[in-house]
C-alpha positions, 0 to 999 in steps of 0.5 A: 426501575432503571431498566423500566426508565431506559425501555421508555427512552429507548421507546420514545426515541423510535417514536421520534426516529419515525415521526422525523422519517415519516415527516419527510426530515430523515435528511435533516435527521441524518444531516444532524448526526453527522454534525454531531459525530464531526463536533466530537471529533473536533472537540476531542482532536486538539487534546490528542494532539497534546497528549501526543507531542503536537503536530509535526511539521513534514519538510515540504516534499516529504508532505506534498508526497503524504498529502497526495496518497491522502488525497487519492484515498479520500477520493475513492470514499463514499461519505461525501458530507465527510470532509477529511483532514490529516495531522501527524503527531510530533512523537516516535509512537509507531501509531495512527488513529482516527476520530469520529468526523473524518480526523485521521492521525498518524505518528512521526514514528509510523512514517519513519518506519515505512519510510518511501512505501507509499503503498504501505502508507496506503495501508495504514491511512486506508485502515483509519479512513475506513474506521470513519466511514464505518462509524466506529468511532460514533458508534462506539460513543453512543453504545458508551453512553446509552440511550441518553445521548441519543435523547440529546440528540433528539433535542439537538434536532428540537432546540439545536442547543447541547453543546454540553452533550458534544463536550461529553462524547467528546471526552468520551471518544477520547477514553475509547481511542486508547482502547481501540474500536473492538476487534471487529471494528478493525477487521472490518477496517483492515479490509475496507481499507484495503480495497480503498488503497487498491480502488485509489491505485496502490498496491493492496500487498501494503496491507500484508507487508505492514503487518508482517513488520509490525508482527515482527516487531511484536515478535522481537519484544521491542519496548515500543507501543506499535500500534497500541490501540490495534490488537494484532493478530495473525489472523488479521493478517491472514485476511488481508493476504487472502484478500488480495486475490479478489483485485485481480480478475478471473483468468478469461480464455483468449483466442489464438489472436489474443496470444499471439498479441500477448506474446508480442506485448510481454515485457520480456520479450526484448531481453533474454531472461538470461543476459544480464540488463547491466550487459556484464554477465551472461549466463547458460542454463540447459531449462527447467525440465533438467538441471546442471551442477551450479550456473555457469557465468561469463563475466565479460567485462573481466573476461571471466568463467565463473561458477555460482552455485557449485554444489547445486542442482539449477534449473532455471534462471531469470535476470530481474529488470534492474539487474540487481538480482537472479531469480535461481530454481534451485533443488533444496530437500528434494523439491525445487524453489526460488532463491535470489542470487546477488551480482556477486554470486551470493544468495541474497534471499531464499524466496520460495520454498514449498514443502510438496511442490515444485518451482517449474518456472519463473518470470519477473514482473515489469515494476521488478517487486514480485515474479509470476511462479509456475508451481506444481505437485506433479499433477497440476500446476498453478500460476502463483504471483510472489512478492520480493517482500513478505512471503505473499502469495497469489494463485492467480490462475485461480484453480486452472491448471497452467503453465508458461506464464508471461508478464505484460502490463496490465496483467499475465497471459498462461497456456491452461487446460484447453486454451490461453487464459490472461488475468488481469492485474490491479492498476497500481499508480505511482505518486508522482511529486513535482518540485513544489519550489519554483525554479528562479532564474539567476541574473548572471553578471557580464564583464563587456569591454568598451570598444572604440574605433579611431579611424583604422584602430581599435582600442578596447578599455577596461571592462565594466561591469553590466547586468543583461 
C-alpha cells in the first residue's frame, strides 16, 4: 500500500514537473528550488555554527588575505544565482563544510594547520565551493526525505507557504553533514575543486599536498577529527595527483626561431646553475654524462676548498633561485636521484629516488617550488616536473621522448624526438594584500626660536613651542 502510495506521488510530481516545463515556468520552477536549497542552508547555519564554537574572528590582514583567495574561486564558478558567504568556526577541529545555498565553513584548526599555503587553502574552500555547485547537499536532502518534500515543493510553487517543510530539510541537512555527502560526492568535489582553485589561478598541487598532510596525519594515529565528515582514502589522492597533468598543455612543436627565443627567454640563463646566488660558493661538477667522488666547493667568503658528498658519485648540480638549496644528482643503489643539499653541506631531503630510472638532468623553477627532471630508463627519457613538497610528479613532456629541459615563465622548452617542443604550464597568481590600514600622518612639533633684530644685533629668545 505505501509502495503503491509513493509511485502515485512520484507520478503526480512528473506530471507537475511537465506541466510547469511546458507552461513556460521551468525558470520559475528552477528559481524556487534554489530558494528552497538557500532556506536550508540558512536555517541550518546558525546551529553549526553553535555546535562549533561560534564564529572566529580573523585579525584583519590574515582575513583580507582568505577573503581574497575566496573571492577569486567564487568568481570562476558557474551558479550565478548562488551568492557565496564564508564563516570560520571558533574551534581547533581540523574541518570544513558546506550547506546547501552557497554556505562554506572552515575551521580555526584547518587555517592553523595550512598556515600561509594560499594554494592549499585553495584546496579545501575549492572542495566545499564544488559540494555547492554539484548540489550535494540538496540532493542528498531530498533523497533523505523522499518524494514527500518534492510534493511540498511542489506546493511551494502553488501557495508559497511551507515554511515547515524549509525547518525540516533544515534539520535534516544538519544530520547529513556529520556523515558527509557519500564517497562519490567527494570525489566528485575533490576534482572540480581542483580545477576551480587552478581556473582562479592557484596552484592545483594544493590538493595533493593537503592530502598528503592530512593522510599523514591519519597515518600517525593523532587524537584529532581531520576532516571527520571526509573519508580519506589514497585513492582520493591519486586522483587529484593524476589530474594535475590536464592543467598543462600538450608539448606543441616550435621552430628553430621559437628556440632560439626560449633559450634566450629561460630564467637561468643569467645565473650559472653552479654559482651560488648568494655569491658565497662556487662549485665545480665535470656533467651529468660523468661523475666525480663528491662536489667539490669554494667557499670564497673564508677563502675555503670544501668537499660535500665525499663518499658519492655527483653528476649534476644546480643552485635554486634563493640559494637555500642544491639541487645534487647522486648515485644511490645504482640508479641516480635528486637529493638537496643545504648551505652547509648537509642532505636536507632526498627528492627523487626511481627504483629503475635515472635522474639525467635538473633545472629549478622561477618561483623555486619545484624542478623540471630529465628522467630515463636508458631508452627513453621524459620531462618530469617534481614538487619540493610532497612526492608530486608530472611527466609533462607527455610520452615524447626528451631531453634538455629549460624553464622560462610561462612554461618549459625541451629538445624531442624530431624537434623542440614547449609546454605550456598553469598560470598561478599570488594573493596580494595591500595594508588595509591607512597610513596616518604624524603631526610633528617645531621647536623655533624668536629672532630679533636690533639695528646691527641679533638677539634669539627661547624657543616656542609651534605646531607646522
Amino acid at each position: 500500500m505505501t509502495s503503491h502510495k509513493t509511485r502515485n506521488l512520484y507520478v503526480v510530481l512528473m506530471v507537475f514537473i511537465v506541466v510547469v516545463s511546458c507552461s513556460g515556468s521551468g525558470e520559475a520552477f528552477h528559481n524556487l528550488l534554489t530558494q528552497f536549497e538557500r532556506g536550508i542552508g540558512r536555517g541550518a547555519a546558525p546551529e553549526l555554527v553553535k555546535q562549533y564554537g561560534g564564529e572566529y574572528v580573523l585579525p584583519i590582514q590574515e582575513r583580507l588575505w582568505l577573503d581574497e583567495i575566496f573571492r577569486r574561486l567564487v568568481d570562476v564558478t558557474k551558479r550565478t544565482e548562488i551568492e557565496y558567504t564564508l564563516t570560520v568556526l571558533n574551534t581547533q577541529e581540523m574541518n570544513a563544510f558546506a550547506l546547501p545555498g552557497g554556505y562554506i565553513f572552515v575551521t580555526r584548526g584547518l587555517l592553523r594547520a595550512v598556515g600561509n599555503d594560499e594554494s592549499q587553502v585553495a584546496a579545501v574552500l575549492g572542495h566545499e565551493i564544488a559540494h555547492v555547485e554539484c548540489k550535494h547537499g540538496l540532493n542528498a536532502v531530498l533523497r533523505q526525505m523522499g518524494l514527500t518534500v518534492l510534493m511540498e515543493v511542489g506546493m511551494f510553487w502553488l501557495d508559497m507557504a511551507s515554511t515547515e517543510i524549509v525547518r525540516i530539510a533544515s534539520t535534516t541537512a544538519l544530520q547529513l553533514l556529520q556523515l558527509g555527502w557519500g564517497r562519490e560526492a567527494e570525489y566528485e568535489a575533490d576534482i572540480l575543486g581542483q580545477e576551480y582553485a587552478v581556473e582562479a589561478g592557484f596552484d592545483g598541487a594544493g590538493s595533493v599536498l593537503l592530502m598528503d598532510y592530512l593522510l599523514q596525519i591519519e597515518s600517525a594515529d593523532q587524537p584529532l577529527r581531520v576532516f571527520r565528515t571526509h573519508p580519506e582514502s589514497y585513492e582520493r589522492r591519486e586522483r587529484v595527483a593524476a589530474n594535475l597533468l590536464s592543467f598543462w598543455s600538450s608539448p606543441q612543436k616550435i621552430s628553430d626561431q621559437e628556440w632560439l627565443e626560449v633559450l634566450n627567454s629561460r630564467r637561468n640563463s643569467i645565473l650559472d646553475p653552479r654559482m651560488d646566488p648568494m655569491g658565497r660558493f662556487v662549485l665545480t661538477v665535470e656533467g651529468n654524462s660523468s661523475f666525480q667522488w663528491g662536489l667539490e666547493i669554494e667557499d670564497t667568503q673564508q677563502d675555503l676548498a670544501l668537499t660535500w658528498l665525499p663518499d658519492h658519485k655527483v653528476f649534476d648540480a644546480a643552485w635554486s633561485p634563493d640559494g637555500k638549496y642544491l639541487a645534487v644528482i647522486v648515485e644511490e643503489k645504482e640508479t641516480k636521484g635528486l637529493w638537496l643539499i643545504d648551505r652547509m653541506g648537509n642532505v636536507a631531503k632526498k627528492l627523487r629516488h626511481y627504483s629503475d630510472r635515472h635522474v639525467e638532468e635538473v633545472v629549478w623553477s622561477p618561483q623555486g617550488n619545484m624542478v623540471a627532471m630529465t628522467v630515463s630508463d636508458g631508452t627513453h627519457s621524459d620531462i618530469v616536473v617534481g614538487y619540493l613538497a610532497g612526492n608530486v610528479d608530472i611527466a609533462v613532456s607527455q610520452g615524447k621522448s626528451g631531453s634538455q629541459p629549460i624553464w622560462c615563465d610561462d612554461g618549459i622548452g625541451f629538445v624531442g624526438s624530431g624537434g623542440s617542443y614547449f609546454v605550456r604550464s598553469p598560470d598561478v597568481q599570488p594573493v596580494v594584500i595591500h595594508n588595509p590600514v591607512p597610513r596616518v600622518v604624524e603631526r610633528k612639533t617645531f621647536l623655533s626660536p624668536t629672532v630679533i633684530r636690533e639695528g646691527n644685533t641679533i638677539t634669539l629668545t627661547r624657543p616656542k613651542l609651534s605646531v607646522p
